[in-house]
N, C-alpha and C positions, 0 to 999 in steps of 0.2 A: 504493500500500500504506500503511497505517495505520502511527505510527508508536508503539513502548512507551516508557514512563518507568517506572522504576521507583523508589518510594522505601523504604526501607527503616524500618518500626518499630524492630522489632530485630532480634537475630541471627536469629532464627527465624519473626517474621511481614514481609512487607510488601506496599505497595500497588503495584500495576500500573495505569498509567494508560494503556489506548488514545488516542490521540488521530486521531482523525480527520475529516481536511481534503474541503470541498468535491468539491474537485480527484478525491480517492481515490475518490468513489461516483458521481460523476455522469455518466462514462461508460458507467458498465454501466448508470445506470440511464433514462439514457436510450436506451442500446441495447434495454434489456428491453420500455421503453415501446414502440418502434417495433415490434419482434417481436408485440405486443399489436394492436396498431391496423392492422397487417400481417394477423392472423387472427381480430380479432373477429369477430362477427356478428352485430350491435346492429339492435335494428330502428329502421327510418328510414334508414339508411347501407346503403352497397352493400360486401360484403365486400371487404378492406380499405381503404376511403374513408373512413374514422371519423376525424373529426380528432385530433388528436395531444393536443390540451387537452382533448376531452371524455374519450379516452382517458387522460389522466392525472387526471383528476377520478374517473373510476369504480375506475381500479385501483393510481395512484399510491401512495398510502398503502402497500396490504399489498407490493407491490413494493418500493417503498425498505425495508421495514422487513425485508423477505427479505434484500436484499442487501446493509443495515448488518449485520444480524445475523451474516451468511458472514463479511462484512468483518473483522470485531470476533473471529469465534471462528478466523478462519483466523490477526490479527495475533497473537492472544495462542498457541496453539499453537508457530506459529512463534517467537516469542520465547523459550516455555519450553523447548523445544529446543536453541535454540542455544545462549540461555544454561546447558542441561544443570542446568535449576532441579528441584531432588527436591521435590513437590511432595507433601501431605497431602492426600487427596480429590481435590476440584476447587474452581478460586477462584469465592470468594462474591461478589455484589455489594457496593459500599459502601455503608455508610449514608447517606452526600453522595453521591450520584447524584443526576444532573439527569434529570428524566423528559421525553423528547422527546415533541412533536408530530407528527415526522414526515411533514410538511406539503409538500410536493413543490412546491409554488407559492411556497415563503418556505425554500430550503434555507437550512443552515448548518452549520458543524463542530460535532463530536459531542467527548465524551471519556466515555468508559467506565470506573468504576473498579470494578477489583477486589483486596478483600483474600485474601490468600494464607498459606499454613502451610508451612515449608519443613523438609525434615530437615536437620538436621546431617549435615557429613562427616562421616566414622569413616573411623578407620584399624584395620584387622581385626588383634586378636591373636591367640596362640593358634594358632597354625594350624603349628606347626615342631616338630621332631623335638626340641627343648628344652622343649617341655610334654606332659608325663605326666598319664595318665587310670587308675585303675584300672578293671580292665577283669574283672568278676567271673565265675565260669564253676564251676559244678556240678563235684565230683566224682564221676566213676562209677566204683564200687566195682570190687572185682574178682571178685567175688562175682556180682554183676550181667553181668559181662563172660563170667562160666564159664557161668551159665545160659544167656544167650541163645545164646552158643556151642552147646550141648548143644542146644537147641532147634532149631538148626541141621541137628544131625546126627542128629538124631530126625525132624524133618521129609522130610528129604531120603532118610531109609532105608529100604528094603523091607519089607512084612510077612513074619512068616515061621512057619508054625505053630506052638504051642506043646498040650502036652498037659494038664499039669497045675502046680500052682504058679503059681497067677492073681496076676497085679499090677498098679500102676499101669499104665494105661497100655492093656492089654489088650483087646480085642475079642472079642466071646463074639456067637455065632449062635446061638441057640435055639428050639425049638420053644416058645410060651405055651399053654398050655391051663386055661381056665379050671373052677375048680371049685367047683359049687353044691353049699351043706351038704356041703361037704366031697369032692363027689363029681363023677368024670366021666360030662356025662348029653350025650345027644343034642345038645342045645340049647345047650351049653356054645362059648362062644367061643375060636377056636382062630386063629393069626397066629403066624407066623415073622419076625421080626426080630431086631437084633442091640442089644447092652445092653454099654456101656463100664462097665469096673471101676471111673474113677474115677467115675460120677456115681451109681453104686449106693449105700444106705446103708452105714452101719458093721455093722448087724447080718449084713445081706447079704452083704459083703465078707469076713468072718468064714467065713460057709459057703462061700465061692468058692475061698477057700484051700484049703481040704481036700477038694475034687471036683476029675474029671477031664474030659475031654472023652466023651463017651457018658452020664455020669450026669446024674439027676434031683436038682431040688432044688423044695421048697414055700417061698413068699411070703404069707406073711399081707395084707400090703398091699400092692396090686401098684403102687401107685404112687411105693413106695419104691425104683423102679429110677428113675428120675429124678426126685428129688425138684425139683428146679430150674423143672420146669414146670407152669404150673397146670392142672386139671382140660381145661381143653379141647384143649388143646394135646399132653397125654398121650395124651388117647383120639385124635388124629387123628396124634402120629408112633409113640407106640409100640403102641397098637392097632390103627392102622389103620382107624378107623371116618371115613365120612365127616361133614361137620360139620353135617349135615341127620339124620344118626343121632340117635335121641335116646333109645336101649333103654338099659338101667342092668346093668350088671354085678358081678359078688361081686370081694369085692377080696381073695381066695385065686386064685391059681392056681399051677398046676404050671410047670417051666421043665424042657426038656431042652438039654442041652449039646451043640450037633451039631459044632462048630468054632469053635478062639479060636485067636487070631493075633496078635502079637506086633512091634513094627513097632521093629527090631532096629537101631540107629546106623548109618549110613552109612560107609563106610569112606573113610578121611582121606588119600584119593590124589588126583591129577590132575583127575579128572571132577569129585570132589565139590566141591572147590576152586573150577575156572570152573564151575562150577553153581551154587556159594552165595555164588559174590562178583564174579561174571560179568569186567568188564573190569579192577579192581583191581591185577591181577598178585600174587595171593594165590597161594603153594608151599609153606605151612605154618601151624600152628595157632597161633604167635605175631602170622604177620603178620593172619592172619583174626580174630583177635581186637582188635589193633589197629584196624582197619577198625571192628567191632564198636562197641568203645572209643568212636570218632570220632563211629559213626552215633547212640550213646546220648547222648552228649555234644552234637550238632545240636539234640535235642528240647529241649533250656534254651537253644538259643542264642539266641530271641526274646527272654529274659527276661532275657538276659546284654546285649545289645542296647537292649534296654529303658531296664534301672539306667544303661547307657552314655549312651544319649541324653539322661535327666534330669541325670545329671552336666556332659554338657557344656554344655549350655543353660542351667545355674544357673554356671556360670563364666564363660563368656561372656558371661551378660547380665548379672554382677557386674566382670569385669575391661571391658566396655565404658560407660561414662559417653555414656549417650544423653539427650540434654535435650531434650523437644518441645513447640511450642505450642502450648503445653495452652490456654488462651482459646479458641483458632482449633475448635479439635478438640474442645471444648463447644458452641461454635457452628454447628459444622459437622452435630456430631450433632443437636441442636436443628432444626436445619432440614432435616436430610434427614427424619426421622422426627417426623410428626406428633403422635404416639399419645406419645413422650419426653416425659418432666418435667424439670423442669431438678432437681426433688428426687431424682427416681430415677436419675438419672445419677451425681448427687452418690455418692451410695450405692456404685454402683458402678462409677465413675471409676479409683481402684486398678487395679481387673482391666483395665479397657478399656487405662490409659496401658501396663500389664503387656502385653497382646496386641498392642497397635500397637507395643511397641519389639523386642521379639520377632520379631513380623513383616517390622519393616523391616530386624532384621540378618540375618535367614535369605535376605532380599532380596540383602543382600549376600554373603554367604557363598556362597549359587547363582551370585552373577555370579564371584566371584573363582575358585572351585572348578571354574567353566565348567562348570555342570549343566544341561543342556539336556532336557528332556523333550518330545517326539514324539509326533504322533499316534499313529502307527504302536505306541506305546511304553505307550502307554494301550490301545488296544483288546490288547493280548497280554496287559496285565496284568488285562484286566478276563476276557479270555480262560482262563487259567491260573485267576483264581476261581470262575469256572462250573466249572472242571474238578475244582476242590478238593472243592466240592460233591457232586462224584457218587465221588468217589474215583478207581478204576481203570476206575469201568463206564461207559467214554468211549466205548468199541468203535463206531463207526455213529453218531456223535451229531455229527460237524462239523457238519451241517447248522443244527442247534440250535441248535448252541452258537455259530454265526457270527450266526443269526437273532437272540441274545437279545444279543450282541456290538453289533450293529447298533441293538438299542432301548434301550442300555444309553448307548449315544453318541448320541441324543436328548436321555438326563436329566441335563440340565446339572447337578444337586447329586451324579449320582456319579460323572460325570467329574470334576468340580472335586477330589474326593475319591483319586480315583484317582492327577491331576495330583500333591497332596499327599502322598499314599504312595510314591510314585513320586520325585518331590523328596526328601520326606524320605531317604530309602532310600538314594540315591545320594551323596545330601548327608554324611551318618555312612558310608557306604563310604570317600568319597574323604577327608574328615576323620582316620577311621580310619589309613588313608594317607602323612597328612601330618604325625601327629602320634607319640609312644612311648604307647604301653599296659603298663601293671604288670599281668598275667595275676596273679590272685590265685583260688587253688582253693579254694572253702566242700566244705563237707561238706554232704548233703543239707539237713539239720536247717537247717545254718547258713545255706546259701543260698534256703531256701524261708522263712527266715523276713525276711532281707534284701525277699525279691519282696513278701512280704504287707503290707510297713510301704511298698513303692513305690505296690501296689496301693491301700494306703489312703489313702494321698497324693494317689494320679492318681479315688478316690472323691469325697475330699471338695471334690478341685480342680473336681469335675462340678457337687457338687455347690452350690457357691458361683456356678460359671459358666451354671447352666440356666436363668437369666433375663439374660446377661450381656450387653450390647450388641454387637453383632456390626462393629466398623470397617473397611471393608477400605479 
């Protein structure tokens, strides 16, 4: 085995010197020769009878340089290991590198240098029930809380006839009968549907008040019973014409009032309770509101979640002094990508040393937090966004939805994505955790304008980083 030396630049860079002896390669490599001249089949020689020098003349060369190369990448490996070196990239060659021959008829020891970029320890702060986050969170009105409430027990309630005194809310069956020049003719379009109070106009609304179920009323524009939708979409839900119709109709017609209905609150017992808040343990309108409360309160938690995460990433990456070798990590970039200038680097060096110190303490924070992400953990969560997409209308789709699951973990840029959300997520859970939150309640105003100044932050942060060098 090849032996390392390492010398140190400084704190942060140093060189690695393979060194390797005769001794270390010449076994295998004349084992490998033999293997060769054991299965050639050279013409003029009888299978395996090829001499051992002719075979080392034709295949010597890329053989030893096979099993320097093993040699050299298996010593250094093994060294960064043990010595538990935090490594930037991968080591570069030196610029003092002797360039071998490789010469199998004239061995001799090698030495291999390579310069390297190391991270700094860190010792993680922050992370104890003695560091406070404020932790911002939407107030929901109570205003808000009585509506959806009532939306609740309007949903859930029965219709139940009503004869006169039309209101929100209301359902009206009537005959339509249309009327040319004023008048009912043969040819006159005639449909039975039903026409909601609220979506009727105001003039409409006006004469609805004051009729009863049996009486007639005239509409000048019949499309003022739902104004809401456009010309096609009128004539195919509330006239009933098909969409291959193309006859033109007077926009007077008649309405008769055959039956309106009334869809009357739910009553605030037992059933309506586990029916409108199923497993909760809801026995009254305090506690079903409360729930309520909670459920209104969940739709800003991403946004409360949000402010938290930028909070704690600008403290952490201000209470941790990360120092890196920056040289190594200009070089590094230079030579992985060809297309790089060393001016445009320049430019945007900032953001890159920004994302690589970033990344190496989230490194740490996942190892000490013990955040381990799963396959299994990824396809569920790629699983659950197929399902976001469709909403509830999942019914009969496993099939699909395992199909797209399955090509979805093909494309390595959104698993990579997925792994990331997945990190993140559990990373700010268990942070969450381990640390105190000052729960502080905005007011809509107050905290929708909080999210906009975050929003524009995490805008302009795109947009400064949409050419930005990618380090990983």
């Amino acid at each position: 085995m090849p032996t390392v030396v390492r010398e140190n630049v400084d704190e942060l860079s140093a060189v690695l010197i393979v060194k390797l002896a005769t001794d270390d390669y010449l076994p295998k490599l004349n084992a490998e020769l033999k293997k060769y001249a054991q299965k050639a089949q050279i013409k003029g020689f009888r299978k395996g009878k090829t001499p051992e020098s002719y075979v080392k003349k034709l295949y010597g060369q890329s053989v030893l340089l096979d099993i320097v190369n093993n040699e050299v990448k298996e010593g250094l490996s093994n060294y960064i290991r043990d010595e538990k070196l935090l490594l930037f990239g991968e080591p570069l060659i030196n610029e003092k590198q002797v360039v071998y021959d490789f010469d199998v008829f004239h061995l001799e020891p090698m030495d291999f240098i390579f310069d390297v970029g190391l991270y700094p320890e860190v010792k993680l702060l922050g992370l104890d029930k003695e560091t406070t986050y404020d932790y911002f969170i939407q107030e929901v009105a109570d205003d808000k809380v009585e509506e959806a409430y009532q939306n609740l027990l309007k949903d859930l309630g029965e219709p139940s006839p009503v004869n006169s005194g039309f209101t929100q809310g209301d359902l009206l069956t009537c005959d339509f009968t249309e009327l040319i020049d004023g008048e009912e003719t043969a040819d006159s379009l005639k449909v039975n549907n039903i026409i909601s109070f609220d979506d009727v106009s105001e003039d409409i609304k006006e004469q609805l008040k004051k009729l009863s179920v049996g009486d007639s009323f005239i509409v000048d524009k019949v499309t003022d019973l739902d104004a809401r939708l456009e010309k096609k979409l009128f004539r195919k839900h509330i006239l009933k014409l098909d969409d291959s119709d193309d006859s033109t109709f007077s926009d007077k017609f008649r309405l008769k009032i055959l039956e309106a209905k009334r869809i009357l609150p739910a009553t605030e017992d037992e059933a309506f309770f586990q029916k409108a808040f199923g497993t909760n343990n809801v026995t009254n309108s305090t506690e079903g509101k409360e729930v309520i409360r909670k459920h209104l309160g969940n739709e800003t938690l991403s946004y409360s979640n949000g402010l938290l995460f930028r909070d704690i990433q600008e403290k952490l990456m201000t209470s941790h002094e990360i120092q890196l070798p920056e040289a190594f990590i200009k070089r590094y970039l230079l030579e992985s990508d060809k297309n790089l200038t060393a001016e445009k680097l320049d430019i945007e060096f900032p953001n890159v040393i920004s994302s690589i110190k970033w990344s190496y303490l989230k490194s740490l924070l996942l190892g000490a937090l013990n955040v381990q992400v799963t396959k299994e953990m990824v396809q569920s969560h790629l699983s659950n966004k197929i399902r976001g997409y469709f909403g509830q209308q999942v019914a009969g789709m496993e099939s699909f939805i395992q199909n797209m699951v399955e090509k979805m973990m093909d494309d390595e840029k959104q698993v990579n994505q997925a792994y990331d959300e997945l990190e993140n997520s559990m990373m700010m859970f268990k942070i969450q955790e381990a640390v105190s939150l000052n729960e502080i309640v905005l007011t809509k105003e107050a905290f929708e304008e909080k999210t906009k100044i975050f929003n524009r932050q995490e805008s302009l942060e795109g947009e400064n980083n949409e050419e930005e060098i990618v380090a990983e």
